[in-house]
Legacy VTK file of the C-alpha trace (Angstrom):
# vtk DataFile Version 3.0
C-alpha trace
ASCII
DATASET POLYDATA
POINTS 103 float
-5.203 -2.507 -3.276
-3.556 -3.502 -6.541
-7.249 -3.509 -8.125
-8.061 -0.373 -6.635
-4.339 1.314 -8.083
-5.697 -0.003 -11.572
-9.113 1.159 -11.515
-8.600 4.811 -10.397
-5.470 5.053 -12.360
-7.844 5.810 -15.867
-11.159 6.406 -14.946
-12.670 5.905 -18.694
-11.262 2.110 -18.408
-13.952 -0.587 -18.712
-12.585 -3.920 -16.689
-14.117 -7.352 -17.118
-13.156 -10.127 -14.469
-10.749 -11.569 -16.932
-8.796 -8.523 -18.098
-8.487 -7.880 -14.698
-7.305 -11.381 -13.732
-4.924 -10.925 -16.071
-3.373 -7.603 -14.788
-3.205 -9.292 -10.809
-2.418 -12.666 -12.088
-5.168 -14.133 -9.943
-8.147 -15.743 -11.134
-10.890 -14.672 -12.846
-13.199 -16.112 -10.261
-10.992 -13.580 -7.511
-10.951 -11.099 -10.136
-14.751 -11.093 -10.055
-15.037 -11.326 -5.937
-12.645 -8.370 -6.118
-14.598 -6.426 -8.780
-17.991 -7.069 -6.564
-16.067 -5.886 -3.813
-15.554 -3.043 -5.040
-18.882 -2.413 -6.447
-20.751 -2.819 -3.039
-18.018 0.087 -1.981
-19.504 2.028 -4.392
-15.699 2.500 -6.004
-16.598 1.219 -8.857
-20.358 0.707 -10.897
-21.061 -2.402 -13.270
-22.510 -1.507 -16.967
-24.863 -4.833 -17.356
-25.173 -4.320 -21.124
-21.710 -5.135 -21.644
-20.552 -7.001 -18.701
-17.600 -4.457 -17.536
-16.686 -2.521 -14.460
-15.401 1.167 -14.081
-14.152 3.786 -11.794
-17.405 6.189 -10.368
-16.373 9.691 -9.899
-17.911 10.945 -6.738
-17.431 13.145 -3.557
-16.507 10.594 -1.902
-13.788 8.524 -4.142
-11.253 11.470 -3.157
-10.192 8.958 -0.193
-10.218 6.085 -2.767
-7.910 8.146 -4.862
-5.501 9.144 -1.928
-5.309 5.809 -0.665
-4.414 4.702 -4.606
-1.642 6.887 -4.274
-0.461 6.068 -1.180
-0.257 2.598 -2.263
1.566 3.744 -5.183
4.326 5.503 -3.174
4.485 3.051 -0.406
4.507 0.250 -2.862
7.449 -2.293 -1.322
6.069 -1.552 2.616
2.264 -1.907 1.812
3.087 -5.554 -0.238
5.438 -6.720 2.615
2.335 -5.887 5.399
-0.143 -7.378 3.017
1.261 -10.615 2.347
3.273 -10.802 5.219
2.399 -14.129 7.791
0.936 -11.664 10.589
-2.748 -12.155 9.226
-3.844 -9.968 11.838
-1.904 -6.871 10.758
-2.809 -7.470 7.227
-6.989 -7.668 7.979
-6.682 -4.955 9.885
-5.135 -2.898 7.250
-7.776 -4.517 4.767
-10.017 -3.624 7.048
-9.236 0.266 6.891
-10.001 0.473 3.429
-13.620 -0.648 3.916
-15.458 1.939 3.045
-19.152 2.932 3.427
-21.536 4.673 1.466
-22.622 7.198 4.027
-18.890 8.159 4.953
LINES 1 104
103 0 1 2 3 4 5 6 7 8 9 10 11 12 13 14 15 16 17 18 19 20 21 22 23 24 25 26 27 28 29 30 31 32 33 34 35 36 37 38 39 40 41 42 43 44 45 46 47 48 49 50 51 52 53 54 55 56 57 58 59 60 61 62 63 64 65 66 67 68 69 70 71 72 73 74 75 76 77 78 79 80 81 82 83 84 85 86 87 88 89 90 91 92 93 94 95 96 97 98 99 100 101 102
């Protein structure tokens, strides 16, 4: 979610695994699962010549957007479910975020 907040929050951003790493203070291995993740979602596209990922603006991202904002005003009871020890709750949260091409 936290990658999600970042990447729709400015649209014109380029992020490399790395930079992003940095910003979640996971690893850039994570980082880059996340960023892939995100990219089969069709949230966000990857420019090969220089190794970056960005927001893509379409029809569709106006859930991605609403559910970045959401997070952003839900911020302390979103965290608590997501890391909280009921791994159940939290995949199935996860879980409603995965979205599809075709929706």
């Amino acid at each position: 979610m936290e990658a999600l907040v970042l990447v729709c929050a400015d649209p014109e951003q380029r992020w490399t695994a790395p930079e992003l790493a940095k910003r979640l203070y996971i690893t850039p291995a994570s980082a880059a699962v996340v960023l892939d993740d995100l990219r089969q979602s069709a949230i966000v596209a990857f420019d090969p010549a220089n190794d970056t990922f960005f927001f893509e603006s379409n029809p569709g991202n106006g859930l991605v957007q609403r559910a970045a904002a959401l997070y952003a005003s839900h911020l302390v009871e979103i965290s608590l479910l997501i890391h909280s020890k009921l791994d159940r709750k939290a995949q199935q949260f996860a879980d409603a975020f995965n979205f599809r091409r075709d929706a």
